[in-house]
N, C-alpha and C positions, 0 to 999 in steps of 0.2 A: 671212289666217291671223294671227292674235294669239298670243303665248307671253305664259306669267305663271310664277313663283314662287311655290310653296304653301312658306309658311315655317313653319307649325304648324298644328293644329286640335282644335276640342273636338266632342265627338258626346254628347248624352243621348236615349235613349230607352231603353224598358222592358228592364231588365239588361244595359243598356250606359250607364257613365256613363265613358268615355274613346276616344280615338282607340285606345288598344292592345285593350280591349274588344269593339270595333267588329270590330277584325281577329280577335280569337277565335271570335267568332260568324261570321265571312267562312269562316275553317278549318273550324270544328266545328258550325257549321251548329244552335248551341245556343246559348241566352245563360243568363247567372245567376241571372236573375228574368224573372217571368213576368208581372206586376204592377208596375202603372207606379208608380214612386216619388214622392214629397212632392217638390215642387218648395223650393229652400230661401229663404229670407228675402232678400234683397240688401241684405248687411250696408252697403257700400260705398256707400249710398243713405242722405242725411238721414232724420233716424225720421219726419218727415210725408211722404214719398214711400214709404219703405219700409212705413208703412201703406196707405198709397191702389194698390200697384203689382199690376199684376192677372198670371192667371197667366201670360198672356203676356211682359211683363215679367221675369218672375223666372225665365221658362225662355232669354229671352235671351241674360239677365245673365250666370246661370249656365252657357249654353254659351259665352259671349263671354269669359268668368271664366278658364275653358280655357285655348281659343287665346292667353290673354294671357299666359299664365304661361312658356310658353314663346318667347314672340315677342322676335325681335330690336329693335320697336320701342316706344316709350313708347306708351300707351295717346292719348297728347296728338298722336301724330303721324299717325293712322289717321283717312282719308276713310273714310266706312261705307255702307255697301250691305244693306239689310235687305228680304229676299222671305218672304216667306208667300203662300198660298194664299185663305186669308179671314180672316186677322188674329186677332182676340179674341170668337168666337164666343158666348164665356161674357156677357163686356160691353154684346154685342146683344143677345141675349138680356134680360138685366136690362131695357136700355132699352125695350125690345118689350112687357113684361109691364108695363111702367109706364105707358108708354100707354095702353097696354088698360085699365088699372085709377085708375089717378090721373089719367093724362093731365098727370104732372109728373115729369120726368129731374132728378134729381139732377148739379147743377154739378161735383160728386167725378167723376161717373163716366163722361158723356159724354167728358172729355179721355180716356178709356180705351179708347173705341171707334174711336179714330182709328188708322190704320194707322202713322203715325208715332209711335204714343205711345213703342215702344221707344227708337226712336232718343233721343228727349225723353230718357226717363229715362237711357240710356245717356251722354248728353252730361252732363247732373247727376249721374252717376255720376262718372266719370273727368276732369270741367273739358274736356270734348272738345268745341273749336269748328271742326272741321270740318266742310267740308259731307259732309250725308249723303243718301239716299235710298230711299226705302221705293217695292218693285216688289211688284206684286199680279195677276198674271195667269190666275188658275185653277191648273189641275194644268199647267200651261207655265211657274210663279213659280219653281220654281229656275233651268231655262232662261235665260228672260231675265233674273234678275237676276243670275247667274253672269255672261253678255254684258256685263249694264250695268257687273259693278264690275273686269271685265276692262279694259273698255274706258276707265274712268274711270281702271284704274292705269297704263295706258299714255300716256292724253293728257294727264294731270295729270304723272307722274312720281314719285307718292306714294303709300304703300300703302292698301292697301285692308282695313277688317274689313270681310268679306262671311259675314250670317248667313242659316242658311235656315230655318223653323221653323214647325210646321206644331201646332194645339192639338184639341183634342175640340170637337165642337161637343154643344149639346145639343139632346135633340127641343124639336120636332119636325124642327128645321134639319139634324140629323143625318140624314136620312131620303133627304134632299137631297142630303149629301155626308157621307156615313159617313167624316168621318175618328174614329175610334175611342180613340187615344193621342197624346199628346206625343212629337213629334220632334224633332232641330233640331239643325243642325250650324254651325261658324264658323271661318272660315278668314282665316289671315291672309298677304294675296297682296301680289305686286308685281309689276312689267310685266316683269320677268327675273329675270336668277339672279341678281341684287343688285348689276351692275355701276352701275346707277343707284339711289338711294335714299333721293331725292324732294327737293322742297324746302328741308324741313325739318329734315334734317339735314346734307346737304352733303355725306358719306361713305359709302359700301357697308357694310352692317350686319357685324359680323364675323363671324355665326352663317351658316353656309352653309343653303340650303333642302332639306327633305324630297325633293322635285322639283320639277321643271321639267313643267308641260303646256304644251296648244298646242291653242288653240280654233278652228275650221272651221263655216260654215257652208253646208249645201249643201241646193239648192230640189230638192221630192219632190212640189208639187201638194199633196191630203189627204193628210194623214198622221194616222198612229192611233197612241195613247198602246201604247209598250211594256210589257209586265207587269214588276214589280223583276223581281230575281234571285230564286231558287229557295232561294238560303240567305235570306235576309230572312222574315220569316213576314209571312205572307199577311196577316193582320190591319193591316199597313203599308202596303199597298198603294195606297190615297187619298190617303196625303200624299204631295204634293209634295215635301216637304224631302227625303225618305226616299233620293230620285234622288242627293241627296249620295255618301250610305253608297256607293252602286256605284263613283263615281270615287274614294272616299276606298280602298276594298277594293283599287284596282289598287298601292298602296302593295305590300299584301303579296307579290304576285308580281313587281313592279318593271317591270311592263310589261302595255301594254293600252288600248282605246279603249273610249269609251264613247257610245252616242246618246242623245239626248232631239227629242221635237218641241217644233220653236219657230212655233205657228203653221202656214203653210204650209211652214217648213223643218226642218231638221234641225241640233241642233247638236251636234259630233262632239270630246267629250272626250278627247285622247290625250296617256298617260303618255311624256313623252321621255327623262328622267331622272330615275333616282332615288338617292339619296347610295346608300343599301343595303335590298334589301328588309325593308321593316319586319318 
């Protein structure tokens, strides 16, 4: 059993551009918009990366933008953890068609197709030299990357930004895996309720955490992907990230478990505390 501290988070997807957003749609089972929004520029980025950053990148950014805003920690003192399902679909794409046709990749753009490219721009975003890592497991990528930056804020001792985000792909690759809209959530954890808090700074952060979870993993043999929740619209259904929003929605009632498959197991989300239902 692993316990972490969720000390803030940012959530965008179509008329949800915050964590309090997210919980309206959790109640009211309706969001603001219906149509996914412009992703926005990543001011915070030199102007030749802030040209070159695909939308991967900027959907990031912009949920990592979030959770920072309100984080007890500098942006300088967060190991990162970045999951997706199939990264930059748009960026394969490009390169696929060039092949076919030129049979020449432009040097701009393969660095885009790399599942790390986030992190990259995230560390020239913020001066962030810690280590990071980029998890890619199918529709199991929140799963196990939730595990990995669980487990990185415990053995390290330092926090963790863990994003999850999940993009469009296009056809025919869509066809393949209908993920449909941009999602992407980012959280910023620690291996407790802040009695430790990390290397790098030597002190317990002052800001108390949202909650306290506590991760479980337990063997089921096959296991089959659970449908989201019934408030989420169906159109969300493919991405991975989306499995966010369910643990993030237990804020609102201050208690609650959650499962995902990891593989042949199970990994089991549960709310222990929370300051106050959000």
């Amino acid at each position: 059993m692993l316990g972490f501290a969720l000390y803030s988070a940012g959530v965008l997807a179509p008329g949800v551009s915050s964590l309090s957003e997210l919980l309206t749609l959790f109640r009211t089972g309706k969001s603001s918009v219906v149509e996914p929004q412009a992703l926005p520029v990543p001011q915070m980025l030199p102007a030749n990366e802030r040209r070159r950053a695909s939308q991967a990148v900027r959907l990031v950014l912009a949920c990592a933008e979030q959770a920072m805003l309100n984080s007890p920690y500098t942006p300088e003192q967060l190991r990162c953890v970045f999951t997706s399902d199939e990264g930059s679909g748009e960026v394969c794409q490009q390169m696929l068609e060039a092949l076919a046709t030129t049979a020449q990749v432009s040097p701009l753009v393969f660095p885009n197709s790399v599942h790390n490219a986030p992190s990259g721009y995230f560390s020239i975003a913020y001066q962030n030299r810690q280590p990071a890592v980029s998890v890619s497991m199918g529709y199991d990528s929140f799963a196990g990357g939730l595990l990995c930056a669980v487990t990185d804020a415990a053995s390290s001792g330092q926090p963790v930004l863990f994003v999850a985000y999940d993009l469009p792909l296009p056809e025919p690759m869509r066809s393949l895996l209908p993920i449909q809209y941009a999602t992407a959530s980012a959280w910023i954890i620690a291996s407790d309720s802040g009695q430790q808090s990390g290397r790098t700074t030597g002190h317990p952060p002052a800001q108390a955490p949202l909650a306290l979870f506590e991760l479980s993993l337990h063997h089921t043999g096959a296991s089959t992907a659970q449908p989201p929740p019934q408030w989420l619209p169906g159109s969300w259904a493919a991405n991975s990230s989306v499995q966010s929003f369910a643990v993030l929605a237990l804020l609102a009632d201050g208690h609650g478990s959650c499962e995902f498959v990891l593989g042949a197991q199970r990994l089991c989300v549960t709310l222990v505390n929370a300051a106050a239902a959000c």
